[in-house]
MIKOLTI-407470 format. One line per field, with one value per residue (C-alpha): residue in one letter; x, y, z; residue number from 1. Coordinates in steps of 0.5 Angstrom, whole numbers, plus 500, padded with zeros to 3 digits. Layout:
# residues N
residuo <- A|...
px <- X|...
py <- Y|...
pz <- Z|...
num <- NUM|...
This chain:
# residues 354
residuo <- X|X|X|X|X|X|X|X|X|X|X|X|X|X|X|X|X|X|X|X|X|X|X|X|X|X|X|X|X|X|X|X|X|X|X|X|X|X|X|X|X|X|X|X|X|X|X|X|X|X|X|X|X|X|X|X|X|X|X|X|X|X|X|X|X|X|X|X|X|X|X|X|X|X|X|X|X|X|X|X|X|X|X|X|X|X|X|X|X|X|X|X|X|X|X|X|X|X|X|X|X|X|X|X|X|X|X|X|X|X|X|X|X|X|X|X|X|X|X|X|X|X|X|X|X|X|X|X|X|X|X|X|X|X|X|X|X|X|X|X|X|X|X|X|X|X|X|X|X|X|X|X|X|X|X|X|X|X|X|X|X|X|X|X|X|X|X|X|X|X|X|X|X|X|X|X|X|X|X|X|X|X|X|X|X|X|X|X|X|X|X|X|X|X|X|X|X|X|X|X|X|X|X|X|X|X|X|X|X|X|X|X|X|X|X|X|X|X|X|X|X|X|X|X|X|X|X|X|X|X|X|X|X|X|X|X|X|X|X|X|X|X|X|X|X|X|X|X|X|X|X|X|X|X|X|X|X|X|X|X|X|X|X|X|X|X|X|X|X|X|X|X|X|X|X|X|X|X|X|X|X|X|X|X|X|X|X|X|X|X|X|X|X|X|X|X|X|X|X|X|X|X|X|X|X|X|X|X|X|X|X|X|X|X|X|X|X|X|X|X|X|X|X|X|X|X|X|X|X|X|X|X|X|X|X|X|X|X|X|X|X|X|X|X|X|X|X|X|X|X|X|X|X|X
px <- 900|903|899|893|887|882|882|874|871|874|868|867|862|859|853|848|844|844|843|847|850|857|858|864|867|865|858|860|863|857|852|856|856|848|848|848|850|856|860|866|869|876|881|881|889|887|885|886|877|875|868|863|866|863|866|867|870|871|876|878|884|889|893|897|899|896|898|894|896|894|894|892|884|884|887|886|887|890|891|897|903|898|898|897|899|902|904|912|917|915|908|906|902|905|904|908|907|903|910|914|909|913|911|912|909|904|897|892|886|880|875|872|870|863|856|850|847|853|855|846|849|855|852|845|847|842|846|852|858|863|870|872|878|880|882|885|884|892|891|896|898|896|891|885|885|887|881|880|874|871|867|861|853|856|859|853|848|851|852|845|844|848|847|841|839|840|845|838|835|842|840|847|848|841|843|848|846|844|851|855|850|853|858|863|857|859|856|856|859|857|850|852|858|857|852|858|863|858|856|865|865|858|861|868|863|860|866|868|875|872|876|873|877|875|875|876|870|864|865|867|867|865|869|867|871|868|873|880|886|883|880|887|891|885|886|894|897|905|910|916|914|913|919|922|921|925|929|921|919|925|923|916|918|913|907|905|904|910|913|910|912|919|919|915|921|919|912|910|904|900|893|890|888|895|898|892|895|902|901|896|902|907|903|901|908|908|912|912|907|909|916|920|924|924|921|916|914|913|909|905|903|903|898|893|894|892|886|883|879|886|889|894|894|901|903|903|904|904|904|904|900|898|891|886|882|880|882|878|881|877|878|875|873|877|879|886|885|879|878|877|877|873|876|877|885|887|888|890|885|886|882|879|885|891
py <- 435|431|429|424|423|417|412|412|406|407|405|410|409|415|420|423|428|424|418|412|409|407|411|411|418|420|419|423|429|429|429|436|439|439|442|435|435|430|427|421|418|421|420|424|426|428|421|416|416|415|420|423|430|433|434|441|440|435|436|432|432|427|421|416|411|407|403|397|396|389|387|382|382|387|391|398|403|410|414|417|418|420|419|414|414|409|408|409|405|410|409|416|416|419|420|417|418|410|409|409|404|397|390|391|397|398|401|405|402|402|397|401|397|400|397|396|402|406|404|408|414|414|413|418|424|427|426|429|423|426|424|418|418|412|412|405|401|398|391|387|387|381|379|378|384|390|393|400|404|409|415|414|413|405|406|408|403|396|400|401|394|391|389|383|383|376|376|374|380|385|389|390|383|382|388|384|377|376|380|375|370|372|367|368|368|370|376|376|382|383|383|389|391|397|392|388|394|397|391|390|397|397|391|394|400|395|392|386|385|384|382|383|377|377|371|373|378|375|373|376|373|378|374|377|374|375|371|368|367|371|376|379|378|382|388|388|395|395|391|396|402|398|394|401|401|396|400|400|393|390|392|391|383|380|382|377|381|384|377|375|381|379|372|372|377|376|378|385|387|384|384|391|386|385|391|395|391|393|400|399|396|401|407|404|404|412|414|421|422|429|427|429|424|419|413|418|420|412|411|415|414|406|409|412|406|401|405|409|406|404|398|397|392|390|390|384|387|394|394|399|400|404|409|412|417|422|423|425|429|430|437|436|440|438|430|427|423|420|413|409|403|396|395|402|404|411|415|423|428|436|441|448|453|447
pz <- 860|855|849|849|853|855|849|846|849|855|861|867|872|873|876|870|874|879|876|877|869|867|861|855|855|849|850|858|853|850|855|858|851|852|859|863|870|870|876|876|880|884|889|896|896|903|906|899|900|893|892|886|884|877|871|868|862|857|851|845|842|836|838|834|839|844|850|852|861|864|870|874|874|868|863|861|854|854|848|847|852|857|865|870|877|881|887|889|894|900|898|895|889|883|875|869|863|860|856|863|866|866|868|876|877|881|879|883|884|890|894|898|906|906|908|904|907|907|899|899|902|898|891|892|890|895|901|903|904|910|911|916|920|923|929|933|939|941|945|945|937|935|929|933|937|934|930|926|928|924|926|921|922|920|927|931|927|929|935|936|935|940|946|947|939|937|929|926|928|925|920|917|916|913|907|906|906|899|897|900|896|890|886|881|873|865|863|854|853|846|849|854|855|860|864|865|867|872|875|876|879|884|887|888|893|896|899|895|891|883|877|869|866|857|854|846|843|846|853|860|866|872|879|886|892|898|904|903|899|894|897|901|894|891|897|897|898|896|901|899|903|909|908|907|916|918|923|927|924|927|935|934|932|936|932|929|922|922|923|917|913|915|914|907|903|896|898|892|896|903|904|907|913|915|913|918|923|922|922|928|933|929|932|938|939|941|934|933|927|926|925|919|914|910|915|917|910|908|914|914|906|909|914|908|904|908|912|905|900|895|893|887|881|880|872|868|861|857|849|844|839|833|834|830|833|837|845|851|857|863|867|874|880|885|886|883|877|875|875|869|865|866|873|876|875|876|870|869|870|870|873|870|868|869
num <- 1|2|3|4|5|6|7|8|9|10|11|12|13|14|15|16|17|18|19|20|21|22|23|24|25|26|27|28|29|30|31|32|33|34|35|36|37|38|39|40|41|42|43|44|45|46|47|48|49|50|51|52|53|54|55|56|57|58|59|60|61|62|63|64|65|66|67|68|69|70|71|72|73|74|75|76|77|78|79|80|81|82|83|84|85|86|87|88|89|90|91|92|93|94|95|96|97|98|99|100|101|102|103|104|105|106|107|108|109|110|111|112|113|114|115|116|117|118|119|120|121|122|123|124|125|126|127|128|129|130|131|132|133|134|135|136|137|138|139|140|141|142|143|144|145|146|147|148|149|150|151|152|153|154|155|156|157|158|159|160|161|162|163|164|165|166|167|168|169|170|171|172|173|174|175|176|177|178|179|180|181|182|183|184|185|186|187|188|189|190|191|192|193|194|195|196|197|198|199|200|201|202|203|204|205|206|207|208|209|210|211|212|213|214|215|216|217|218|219|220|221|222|223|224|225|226|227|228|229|230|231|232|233|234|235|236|237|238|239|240|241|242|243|244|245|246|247|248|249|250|251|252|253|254|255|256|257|258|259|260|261|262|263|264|265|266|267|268|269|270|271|272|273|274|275|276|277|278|279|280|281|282|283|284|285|286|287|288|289|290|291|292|293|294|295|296|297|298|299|300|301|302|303|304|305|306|307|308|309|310|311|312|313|314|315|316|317|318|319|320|321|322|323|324|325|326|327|328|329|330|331|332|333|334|335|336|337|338|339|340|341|342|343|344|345|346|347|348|349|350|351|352|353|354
């Protein structure tokens, strides 16, 4: 590991013995020093879900340099040449050290594609949250047909209410209704700065792509995009690991979705929406997955992309700057990374003995 940590200040959202809060790191280091269960969130390398591991240990350490990262729709601090990763040409995942990050880079962030009722069973610690495997429906690969269906009690509560319900009487769509509802507000910072990061990151669980914009010291403004434009630029996953198919993407030009990735070359990132539908009509196509090489390592890694909970964040600027103070580093149960920041970014994390 190289030296550094979490910059004190840095929001995470978190579960305090069992209790849902956003908290600051060193107040999190606090909370373990008096036998307080803590947990954050991580990410699955397995499936790319994002899920609550508990915190084993927290250390401080020195640092005398920072590194301020902005994004579109966020920006985050690390003390230290600490670690953050990113997503690579082929779509792996990967960590550099904060002075490798460049304007460009792709940071690691998460919208999870959840219910109302699976965000409840997601953030109650009582409840067990098992892993979703999708599985994909081949039609005829175009953009109305081809559908991602996960094994989850979601699957078989709508199924429940299919049939001769009428969609007033649809439950699902009732628990989200007022969320849907929800219009882009201001939150005074000053006033409560974590109200505002935890209200940024709960919707990002409930499945609505949310950007935390500061306006000077005072002011933020939490924005919360719901259908459109806004709402694909806000789940795009890096184009460079699907281009990097394009043996496979030339024989499958009569996609739709693939037409449109082929024809937009100067395009960084495609909405998860189109890209489900591109890996959808490449596995269709009887591709071996087992298969080695390359090609076949880019389209899995495109295939956890866009059917996991992970979106990226394209960088827009990094900045060095002097730091006082102390560093906090997270050491975890299980999990890659911790994520962190006001608008949750993948940063490093250690395991106990690593």
């Amino acid at each position: 590991m190289v030296g550094g940590g979490l910059a004190a200040g840095t929001p995470l959202l978190s579960r305090v013995e069992g209790v849902l809060s956003a908290v600051y790191v060193e107040d999190l280091c606090r909370y373990l020093e008096f036998g307080v269960r803590v947990e954050v969130l991580s990410l699955n390398p397995e499936d790319y879900m994002v899920k609550f591991v508990d915190v084993k240990a927290c250390e401080s350490v020195e640092a005398s340099t920072s590194f301020d990262v902005g994004f579109r729709g966020g920006s985050f601090k690390v003390a230290g040449d600490y670690g953050v990763y990113v997503v690579n040409n082929i779509g792996r995942i990967v960590l550099r050290n904060a002075s490798r990050i460049s304007p460009g880079s792709f940071l690691v962030s998460f919208i999870r594609m959840r219910s109302g009722d699976d965000m409840d069973r997601f953030l109650d610690p009582r409840i067990t949250y098992s892993n979703i495997v999708p599985s994909i429906t081949c039609w005829s690969h175009e953009w109305y047909d081809i559908v991602s269906r996960f094994q989850s009690p979601l699957l078989k509560f709508m199924e429940a209410w299919s049939g001769e319900r009428s969609k007033a009487e649809d439950p699902f769509k009732a628990k989200l209704s007022r969320v849907k509802k929800r219009r882009s507000k201001s939150v005074k910072c000053y006033e409560n700065h974590l109200q505002a990061y935890q209200d940024a990151w709960t919707n990002r669980i409930l499945g609505f792509p949310t950007s935390l914009v500061k306006s000077g010291s005072k002011l933020c403004t939490t924005i919360y995009y719901k259908e459109g434009r806004g709402r694909d630029l806000m789940e795009g996953i890096p184009t460079a690991p699907l281009r990097s198919l394009k043996a496979l993407l030339k024989g499958s030009r009569q996609s739709a979705a693939v037409k449109y990735l082929m024809i937009h070359k100067n395009l960084h990132t495609v909405s998860k929406r189109i890209a489900k539908l591109i890996v959808s009509h490449l596995l269709c196509g009887g591709l071996t997955i087992g298969s080695e090489g390359p090609v076949i390592e880019a389209l899995k890694n495109s295939t956890l992309l866009a059917f996991g909970d992970l979106t990226v964040a394209r960088v827009a600027k990094v900045e060095s700057a002097p730091y006082k103070g102390l560093a906090y580093r997270i050491k975890l149960g299980e999990g890659m990374g911790v994520f962190a920041g006001g608008i949750p970014v993948l940063l490093e994390s250690n395991r106990p003995g690593t």
